[in-house]
Every structure is written in C-alpha cells, then in structure tokens.
C-alpha positions in Angstrom: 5.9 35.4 40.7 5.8 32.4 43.0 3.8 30.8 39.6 6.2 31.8 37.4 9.4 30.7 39.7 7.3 26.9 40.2 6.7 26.8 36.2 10.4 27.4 35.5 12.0 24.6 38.0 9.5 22.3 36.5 11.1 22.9 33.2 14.4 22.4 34.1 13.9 19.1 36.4 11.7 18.0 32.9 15.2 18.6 31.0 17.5 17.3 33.4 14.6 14.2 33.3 14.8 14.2 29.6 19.1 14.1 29.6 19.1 11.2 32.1 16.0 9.2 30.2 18.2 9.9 26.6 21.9 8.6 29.1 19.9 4.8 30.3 18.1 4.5 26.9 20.0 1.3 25.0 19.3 3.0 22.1 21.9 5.6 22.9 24.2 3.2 23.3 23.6 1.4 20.3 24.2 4.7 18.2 27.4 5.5 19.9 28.5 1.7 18.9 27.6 2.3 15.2 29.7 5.9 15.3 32.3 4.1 16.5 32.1 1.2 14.1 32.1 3.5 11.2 34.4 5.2 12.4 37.6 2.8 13.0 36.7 -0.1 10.9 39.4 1.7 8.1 41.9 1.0 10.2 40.9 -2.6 11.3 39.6 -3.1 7.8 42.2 -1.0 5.6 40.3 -2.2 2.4 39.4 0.7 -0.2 36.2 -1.5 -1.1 34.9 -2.0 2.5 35.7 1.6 3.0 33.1 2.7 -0.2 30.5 0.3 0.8 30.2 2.3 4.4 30.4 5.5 2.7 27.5 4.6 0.7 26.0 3.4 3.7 26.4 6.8 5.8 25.5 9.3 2.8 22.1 7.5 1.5 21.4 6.4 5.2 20.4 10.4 5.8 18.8 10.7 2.1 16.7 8.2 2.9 15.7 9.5 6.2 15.1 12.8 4.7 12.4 11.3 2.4 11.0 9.2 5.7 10.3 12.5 7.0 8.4 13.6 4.0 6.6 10.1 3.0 6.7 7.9 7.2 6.3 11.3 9.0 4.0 13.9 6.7 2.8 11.1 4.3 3.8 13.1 1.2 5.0 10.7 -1.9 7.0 12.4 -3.8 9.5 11.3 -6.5 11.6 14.2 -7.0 13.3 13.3 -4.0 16.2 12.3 -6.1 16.6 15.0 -8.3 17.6 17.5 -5.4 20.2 14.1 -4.6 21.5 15.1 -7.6 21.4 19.0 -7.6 23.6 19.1 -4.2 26.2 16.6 -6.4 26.0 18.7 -9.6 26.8 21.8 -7.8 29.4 20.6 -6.3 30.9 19.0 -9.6 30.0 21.9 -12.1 31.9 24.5 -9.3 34.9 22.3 -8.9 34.8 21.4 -12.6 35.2 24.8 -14.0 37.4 26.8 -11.3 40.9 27.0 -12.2 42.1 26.0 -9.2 39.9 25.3 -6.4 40.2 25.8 -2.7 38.2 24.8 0.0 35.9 27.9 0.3 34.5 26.5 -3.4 32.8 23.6 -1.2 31.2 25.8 0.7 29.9 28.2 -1.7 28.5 24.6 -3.6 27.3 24.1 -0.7 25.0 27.6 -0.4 24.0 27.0 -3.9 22.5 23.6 -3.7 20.4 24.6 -0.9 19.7 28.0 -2.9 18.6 26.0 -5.4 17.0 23.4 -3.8 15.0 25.3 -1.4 13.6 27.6 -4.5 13.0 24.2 -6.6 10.9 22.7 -3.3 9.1 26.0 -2.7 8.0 25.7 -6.4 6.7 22.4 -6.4 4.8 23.1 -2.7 2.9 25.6 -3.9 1.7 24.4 -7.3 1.9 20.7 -6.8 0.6 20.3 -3.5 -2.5 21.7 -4.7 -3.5 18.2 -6.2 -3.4 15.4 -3.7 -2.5 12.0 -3.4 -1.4 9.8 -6.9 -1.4 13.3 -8.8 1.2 15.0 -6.8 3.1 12.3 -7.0 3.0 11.8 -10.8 3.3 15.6 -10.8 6.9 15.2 -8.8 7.5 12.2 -11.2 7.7 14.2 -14.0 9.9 17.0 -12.8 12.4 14.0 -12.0 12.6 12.9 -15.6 12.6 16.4 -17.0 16.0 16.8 -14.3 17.3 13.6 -15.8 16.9 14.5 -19.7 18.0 18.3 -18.8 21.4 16.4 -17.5 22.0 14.0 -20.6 21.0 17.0 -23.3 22.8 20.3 -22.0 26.0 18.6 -22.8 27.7 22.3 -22.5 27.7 22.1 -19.2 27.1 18.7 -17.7 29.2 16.4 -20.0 26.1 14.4 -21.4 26.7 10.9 -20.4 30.3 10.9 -19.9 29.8 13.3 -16.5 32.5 15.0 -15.3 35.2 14.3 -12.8 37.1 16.7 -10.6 39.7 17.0 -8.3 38.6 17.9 -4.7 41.0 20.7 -3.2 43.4 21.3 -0.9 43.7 18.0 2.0 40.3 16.6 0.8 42.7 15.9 -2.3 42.8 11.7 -2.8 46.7 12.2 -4.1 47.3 14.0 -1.0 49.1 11.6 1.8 50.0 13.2 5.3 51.9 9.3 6.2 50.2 6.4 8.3 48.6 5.6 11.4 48.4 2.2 12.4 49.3 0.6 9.0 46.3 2.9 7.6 47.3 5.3 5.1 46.4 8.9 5.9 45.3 10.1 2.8 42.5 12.6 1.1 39.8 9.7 0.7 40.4 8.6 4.4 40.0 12.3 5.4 36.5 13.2 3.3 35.7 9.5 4.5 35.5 11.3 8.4 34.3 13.9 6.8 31.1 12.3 5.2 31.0 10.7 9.1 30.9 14.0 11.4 28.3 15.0 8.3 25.7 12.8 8.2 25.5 12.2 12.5 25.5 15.8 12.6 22.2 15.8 10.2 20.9 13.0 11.6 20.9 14.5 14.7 19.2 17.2 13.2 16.0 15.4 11.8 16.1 13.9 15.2 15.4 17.1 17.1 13.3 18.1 13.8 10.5 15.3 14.2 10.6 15.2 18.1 10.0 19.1 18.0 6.0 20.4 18.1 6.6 21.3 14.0 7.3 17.1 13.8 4.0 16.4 16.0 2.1 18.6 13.6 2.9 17.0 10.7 2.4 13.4 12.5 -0.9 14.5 13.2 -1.4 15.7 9.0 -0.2 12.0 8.1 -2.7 10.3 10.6 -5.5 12.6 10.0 -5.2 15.9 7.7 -8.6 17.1 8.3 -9.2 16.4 12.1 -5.7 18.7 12.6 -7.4 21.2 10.1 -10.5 21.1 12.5 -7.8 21.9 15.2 -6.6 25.2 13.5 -3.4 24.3 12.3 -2.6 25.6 8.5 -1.7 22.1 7.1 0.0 23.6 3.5 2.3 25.4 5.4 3.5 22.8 7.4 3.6 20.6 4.0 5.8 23.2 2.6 8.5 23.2 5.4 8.6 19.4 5.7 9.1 18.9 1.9 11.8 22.4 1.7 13.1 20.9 5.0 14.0 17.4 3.4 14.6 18.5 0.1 17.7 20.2 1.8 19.2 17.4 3.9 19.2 15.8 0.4 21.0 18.1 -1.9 23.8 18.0 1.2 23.9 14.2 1.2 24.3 14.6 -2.9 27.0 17.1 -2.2 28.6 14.1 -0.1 28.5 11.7 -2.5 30.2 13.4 -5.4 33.0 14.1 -2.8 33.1 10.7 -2.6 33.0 9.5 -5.9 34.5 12.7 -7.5 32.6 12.0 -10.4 29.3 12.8 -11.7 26.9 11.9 -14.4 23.2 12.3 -14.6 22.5 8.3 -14.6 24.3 8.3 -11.1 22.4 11.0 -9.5 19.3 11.5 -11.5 18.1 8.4 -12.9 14.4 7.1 -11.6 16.6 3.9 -10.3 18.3 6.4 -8.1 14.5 7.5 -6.6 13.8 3.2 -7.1 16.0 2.3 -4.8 15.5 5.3 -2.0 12.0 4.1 -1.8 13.2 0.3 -1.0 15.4 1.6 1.4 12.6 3.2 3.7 10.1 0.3 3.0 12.9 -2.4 4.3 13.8 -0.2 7.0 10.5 1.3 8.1 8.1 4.0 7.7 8.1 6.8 9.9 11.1 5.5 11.9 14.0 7.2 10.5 16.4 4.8 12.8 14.9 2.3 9.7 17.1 4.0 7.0 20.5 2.8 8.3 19.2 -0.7 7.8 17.5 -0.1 4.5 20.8 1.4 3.3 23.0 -0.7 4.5 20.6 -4.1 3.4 20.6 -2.7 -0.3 24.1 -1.6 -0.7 26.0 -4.1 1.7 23.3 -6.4 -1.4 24.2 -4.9 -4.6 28.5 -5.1 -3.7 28.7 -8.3 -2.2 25.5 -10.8 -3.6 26.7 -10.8 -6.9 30.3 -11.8 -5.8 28.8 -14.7 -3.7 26.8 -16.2 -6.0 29.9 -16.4 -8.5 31.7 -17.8 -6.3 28.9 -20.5 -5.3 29.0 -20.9 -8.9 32.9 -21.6 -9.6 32.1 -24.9 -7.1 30.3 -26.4 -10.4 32.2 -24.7 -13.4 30.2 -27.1 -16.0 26.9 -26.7 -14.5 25.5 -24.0 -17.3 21.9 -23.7 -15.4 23.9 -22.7 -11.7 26.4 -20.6 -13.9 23.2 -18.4 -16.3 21.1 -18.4 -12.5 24.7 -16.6 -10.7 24.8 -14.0 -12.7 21.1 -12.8 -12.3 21.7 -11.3 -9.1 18.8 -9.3 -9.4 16.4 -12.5 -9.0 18.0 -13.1 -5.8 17.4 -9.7 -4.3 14.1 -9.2 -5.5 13.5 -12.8 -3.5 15.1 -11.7 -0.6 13.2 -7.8 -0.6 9.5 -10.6 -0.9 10.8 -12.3 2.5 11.7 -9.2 4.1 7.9 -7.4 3.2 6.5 -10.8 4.2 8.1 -11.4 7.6 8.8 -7.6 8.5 5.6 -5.9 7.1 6.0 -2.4 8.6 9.7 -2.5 8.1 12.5 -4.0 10.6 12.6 -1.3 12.4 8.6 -0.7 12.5 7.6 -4.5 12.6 10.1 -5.0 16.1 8.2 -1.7 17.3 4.8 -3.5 17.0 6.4 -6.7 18.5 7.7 -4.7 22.1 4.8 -3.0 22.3 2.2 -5.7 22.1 4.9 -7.4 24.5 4.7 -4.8 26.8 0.6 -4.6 26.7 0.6 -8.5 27.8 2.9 -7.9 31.0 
C-alpha cells in the first residue's frame, strides 16, 4: 500500500515537473509568439494577399508535419501522401457542390467521410504495400498517386475534369457574408474560416506533438533507427507501420479539407498533382527530418518563395527595362529557387531546424 501510495506521488511531482519544464522552455514561448502573429497580423496587415500566403502557411505547415511523422519519425517514404491532401479537399467540394443548400453540419459530415475514406485507403496500402520495402513501397505509393490524379481529370461526372468545381461555403463561413468591422478590418466569412483554419491546425499540431512524445512515437523512433534490433525487442513493427501511416494519412485529408475552405475551389491539378507530393517533400527536407517544429519553416520558405520571388525579381528587372538578358533571367523564377533550395541543403544539411539541433548539442558537449 505504502508502495503503491510512494509510486503514485512520484507520478504526480513527475507531471507537475513536466508542466513547469514545458512553462521555462523558450520554445513555449516562441510558439505562443507565432499563434499570436498569425493570429492579429489581419488586422495590422488587412491585405487579402498577406492573409492567403499565411493561410497556406498554417494548412501545409501540419501536412507536412504529418508526412515528417511517417518519413523523419517511422522512416516510411511514401508518395501518396498527397492524394489523401486531396481526398479531405474533394469531399469537402463534391458535398458542398451537390447539396442544394448547404449548412454547416455538411462540413462535418465531409469531414467523417474523408477520414472514412482515408483511413480505409491507408489501411489498404499498409497491408499490401508495406509488404515490399524500401524503393518498392515507395514506387508502389507512387503509383496509387497518379492513378488518384488521372481518376480526378477522367470522371468528369463528378469532379469537373480540369475545370474543378467551386462552391459556396455555408452559413457565416460564407465569403459574401459581413458581420461589420473591427479595427478598420472587415469582419467577413474569409476572415472567419481564416481563425478557423488557425484554432485547426494548433489544435492538430498539438496533437502530433503528444502523438510522437507518447511510448507509440518512441516505438516507431526506434523502427526508423533500427527495425530489426526493436523486432529483437518484441515489438510487432507492421503494426506500428500501419498506425503511423493511417495516423498521418488522417491529419492530411483534414488539412485538404482546410484548404478547399480556403480556396473554395478544387480541381485535381491543385490537390492531386505529383507537384503537390514535390513540393511536401521540399518542405520537410528544408525544414528538417524528424523535427516536426521544421515544417512551419519549410512551409513558410516555399510559399512565402513562390508569392513574393517572382514579384521581386520583376521588379529588380523594371530598374533596366532594355536590358533583354536581366528581363528573360526575371521571369525564370524557378532558377532562383532551385539556387536558393542548393544553399539551404549545403549550409543546413539536416534541415534548419535539425542542423541548429546538431549545433546546441555539440555546443553543449564542449561546455
């Protein structure tokens, strides 16, 4: 009893330990800066362009960390990621779509369906692909992708081909809808799916937090450092596969669902084109593997890139209108970024966020 009473206060002084370690860590205090940033730089910033490059941010900052769970944290490659980006946006498009007149409930049942869906779809591929290892699973995942993508442009019927399909989000999530102004900031439908996509994505964030620091998240560490010594130790390493690829396959049909709130549009180049899976890749690699703190700077370096680069290099150009090499060099953007990903691999090798890891520690291994 005495045993059992010493066992129990040790717990709780470990948690209260564990609540004051998280309250002095910076790096709670550097997250609580960033949700606040997000969340009043509309009304400092009141620019519709600002506000969709944040978005963006927010929404592929947890798709990307739900692949750096599966790839930095289980070491599983696979490039179907994107196609369950793009079944949470298609359900949400094809329900709104083809309801009469939608109401809010209709997000939430797109919502059950794209995990539905995407759960099923991950379950699938777990226990027949993950049967081949390495290059062939991935290749394996590869194709399901493109099969997703040419099912989208084909079945016209139902997805629009091409074109897409654009809806009209319901009752205040509605972008015509205006409820006035708040410091010279226009409360409106986009503003409010805006907070929306916000409370979202810290809310799963914090999830995959709590995921990868729980003893399921040590497990699979151990399967990415070592699969057969932590077979050796008893643990069934294809189950724990199968919940860390049905785990982030989830988190990533709800950040599509996101996004075509955002954009209110859909088309299968948006959501389920390889450039889609492309550039979630580049996103962990800049940020850093196993980190998951590394996908708010991958995001935010490609997307903050892709808005604003190709802007500034016209605008570098316009300073020598009748130069024809500076003005053909402007509008290849893409050079420029593919320059400035080299010097990022070159002088962060493991990723920002992975590369100033190694730095502290072998700092704090000299003192």
């Amino acid at each position: 009893m005495e045993i059992s009473m010493t066992k129990q206060l040790t717990i709780e002084e470990q948690n209260k330990f564990d609540k004051q370690a998280t309250v002095t860590n910076p790096i709670f205090y550097i997250q609580i800066s960033v949700i606040i940033l997000f969340a009043v730089m509309p009304f400092i910033f009141p620019s519709f362009r600002l506000m969709d490059v944040m978005a963006k941010i927010m929404i592929f900052t947890i798709v990307v960390a739900s692949f750096d769970l599966l790839l930095g944290y289980t070491g599983i490659l696979s490039f179907a990621h994107g196609m369950f980006f793009g079944i949470g946006a298609y359900s949400l498009a094809l329900i709104l779509y083809y309801t009469s007149a939608p109401y809010w409930y209709h997000i939430v049942l797109a919502v059950i369906v794209s995990l539905v869906i995407s759960i099923a779809l991950a379950l699938i591929i777990s226990f027949f692909s993950l049967r081949v290892k390495a290059i062939f699973f991935a290749m394996l995942t590869l194709a399901l992708a493109e099969f997703a993508h040419i099912l989208g442009v084909q079945w016209t019927s139902l997805t629009g081909g091409e074109d897409g399909i654009s809806f009209v989000l319901p009752s205040i999530f509605n972008f015509n809808q205006t409820l006035g102004t708040l410091f010279n900031t226009q409360i409106n439908g986009r503003l409010i799916v805006y907070y929306l996509i916000l409370v979202c994505i810290v809310f799963l964030f914090a999830v995959l937090l709590r995921f990868i620091r729980s003893p399921l998240g040590r497990v699979l560490k151990a399967i990415r450092e070592n699969e057969p010594r932590t077979v050796a130790l008893g643990y069934q390493t294809f189950g724990y596969q199968i919940y860390s690829i049905v785990f982030s396959s989830a988190i990533a049909s709800l950040g599509g669902i996101l996004f075509a709130m955002w954009l209110c549009y859909v088309n299968p180049d948006s959501v389920f084109h390889t450039a889609i899976m492309v550039n979630i890749l580049l996103m962990v690699l800049i940020g850093g593997l196993g980190t998951l703190y590394g996908s708010i700077i991958g995001a935010g370096f490609l997307i903050i890139t892709e808005n604003w680069l190709p802007g500034l290099l016209k605008a570098i150009a316009s300073l020598a209108p009748e130069n024809l090499l500076v003005k053909s060099m402007a509008d290849r953007w893409q050079l420029y970024f593919g320059i400035l990903f080299v010097l990022v691999v070159i002088f962060f090798p493991k990723g920002v966020i992975g590369t100033m890891r190694s730095y502290l520690d072998q700092r704090q291994q000299m003192k």
